[in-house]
C-alpha positions in Angstrom: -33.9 -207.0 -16.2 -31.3 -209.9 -15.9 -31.4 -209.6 -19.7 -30.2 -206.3 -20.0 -28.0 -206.7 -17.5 -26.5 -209.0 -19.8 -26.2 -207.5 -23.2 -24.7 -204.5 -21.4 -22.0 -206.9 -20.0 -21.9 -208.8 -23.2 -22.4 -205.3 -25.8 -18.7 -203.9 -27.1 -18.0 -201.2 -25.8 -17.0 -198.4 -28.9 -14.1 -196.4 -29.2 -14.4 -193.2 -26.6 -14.1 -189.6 -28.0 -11.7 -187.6 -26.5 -13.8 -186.0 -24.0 -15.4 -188.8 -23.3 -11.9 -190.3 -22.1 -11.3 -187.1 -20.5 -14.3 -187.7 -18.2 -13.2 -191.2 -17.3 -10.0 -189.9 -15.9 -11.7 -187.2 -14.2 -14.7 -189.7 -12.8 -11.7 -191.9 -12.2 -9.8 -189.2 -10.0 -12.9 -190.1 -7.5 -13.2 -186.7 -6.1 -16.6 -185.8 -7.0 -19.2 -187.9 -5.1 -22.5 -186.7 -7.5 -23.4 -186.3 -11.2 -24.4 -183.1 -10.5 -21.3 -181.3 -9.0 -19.3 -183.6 -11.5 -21.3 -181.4 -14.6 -20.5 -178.7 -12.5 -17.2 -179.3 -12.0 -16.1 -180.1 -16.7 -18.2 -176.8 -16.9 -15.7 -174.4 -14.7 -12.8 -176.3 -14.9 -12.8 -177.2 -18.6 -15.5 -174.7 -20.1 -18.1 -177.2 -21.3 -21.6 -176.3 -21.8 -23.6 -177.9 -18.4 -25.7 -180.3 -21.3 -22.7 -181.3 -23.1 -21.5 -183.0 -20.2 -24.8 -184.6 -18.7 -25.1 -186.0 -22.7 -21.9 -187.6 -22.3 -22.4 -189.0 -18.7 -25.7 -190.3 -19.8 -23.6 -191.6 -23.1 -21.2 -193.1 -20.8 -23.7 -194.7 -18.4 -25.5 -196.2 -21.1 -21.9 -198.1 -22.5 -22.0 -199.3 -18.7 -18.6 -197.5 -17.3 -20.2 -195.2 -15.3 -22.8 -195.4 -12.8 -24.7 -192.6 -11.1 -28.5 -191.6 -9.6 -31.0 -191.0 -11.5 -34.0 -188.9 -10.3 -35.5 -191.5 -8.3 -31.7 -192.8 -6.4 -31.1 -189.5 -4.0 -28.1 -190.0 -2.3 -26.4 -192.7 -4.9 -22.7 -191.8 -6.0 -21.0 -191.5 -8.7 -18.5 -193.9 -9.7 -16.4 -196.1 -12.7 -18.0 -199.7 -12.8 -15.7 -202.3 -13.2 -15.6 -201.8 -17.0 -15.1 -198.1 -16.3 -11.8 -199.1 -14.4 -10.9 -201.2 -16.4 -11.4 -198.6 -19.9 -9.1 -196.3 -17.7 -6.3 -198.6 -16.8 -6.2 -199.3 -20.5 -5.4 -195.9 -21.0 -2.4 -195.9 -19.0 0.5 -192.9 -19.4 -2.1 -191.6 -22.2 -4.7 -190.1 -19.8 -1.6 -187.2 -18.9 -1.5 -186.3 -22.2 -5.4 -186.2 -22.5 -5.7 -183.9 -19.6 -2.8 -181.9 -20.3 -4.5 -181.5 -24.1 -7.8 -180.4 -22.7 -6.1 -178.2 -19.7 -3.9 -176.5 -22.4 -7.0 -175.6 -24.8 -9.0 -174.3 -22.3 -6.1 -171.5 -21.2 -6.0 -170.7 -25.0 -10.1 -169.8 -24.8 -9.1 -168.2 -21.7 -6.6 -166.3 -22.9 -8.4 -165.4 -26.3 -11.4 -164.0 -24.0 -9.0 -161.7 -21.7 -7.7 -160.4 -24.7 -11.0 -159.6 -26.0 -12.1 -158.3 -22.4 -9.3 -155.8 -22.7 -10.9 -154.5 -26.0 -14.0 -153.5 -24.8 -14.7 -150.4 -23.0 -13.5 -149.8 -19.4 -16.7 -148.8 -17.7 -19.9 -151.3 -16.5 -23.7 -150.0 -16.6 -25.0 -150.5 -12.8 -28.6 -150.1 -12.7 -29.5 -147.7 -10.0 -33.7 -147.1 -9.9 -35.0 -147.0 -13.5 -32.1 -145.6 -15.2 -28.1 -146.8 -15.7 -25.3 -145.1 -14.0 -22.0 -145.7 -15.9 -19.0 -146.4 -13.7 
């Protein structure tokens, strides 16, 4: 165990994606106390898939920047290690423009949708029994 404790410390750490730098900041904002409501959370506010974001926690936990429960840790947080802090001071005035990037794309889908929403018909099947009833 020391050992891998070790090459973890010792391993380079590679170059982040985007989103992966966009859920340091967001980790980093320490609002979110679990892994969980943190998926959650990238999934409404930015519109990622729910396993998109658990592959890049688990990504992130394996470079040793994050740390968070597994199954067998109920009631551990969520948090930036040391070399998580430290990989998001080195970001510095960048992490604005990373969030404002992401915040902007995701009104574009948004916005794309609504547009699409106000193409479709205006009535909703509601199932009533065992037939539909359109509103």
């Amino acid at each position: 165990m020391a050992q891998t404790i070790a090459s973890i410390a010792d391993a380079k750490i590679p170059r982040f994606t985007e989103r992966e730098q966009l859920m340091l900041i967001e980790i980093g904002k320490d609002v979110i106390d679990t892994a969980s409501s943190f998926v959650n959370y990238m999934s409404e506010e930015y519109g990622f898939s729910k396993s998109s974001v658990w592959y890049v926690l688990n990504k992130l936990k394996s470079y040793g920047v994050v740390d968070f429960a597994s199954k067998e840790e109920i009631g551990k947080g969520m948090s930036l290690t040391s070399r998580g802090l430290e990989q998001l001071r080195r970001m510095g005035p960048q992490r604005n423009t990373i969030l404002d990037r992401f915040s902007d794309r995701f009104l574009c889908r948004q916005q794309e949708h609504q547009m699409v929403d106000r193409q479709a018909p205006a009535y909703m099947p509601q199932y009533e029994g065992a037939k539909y009833i359109m509103l």
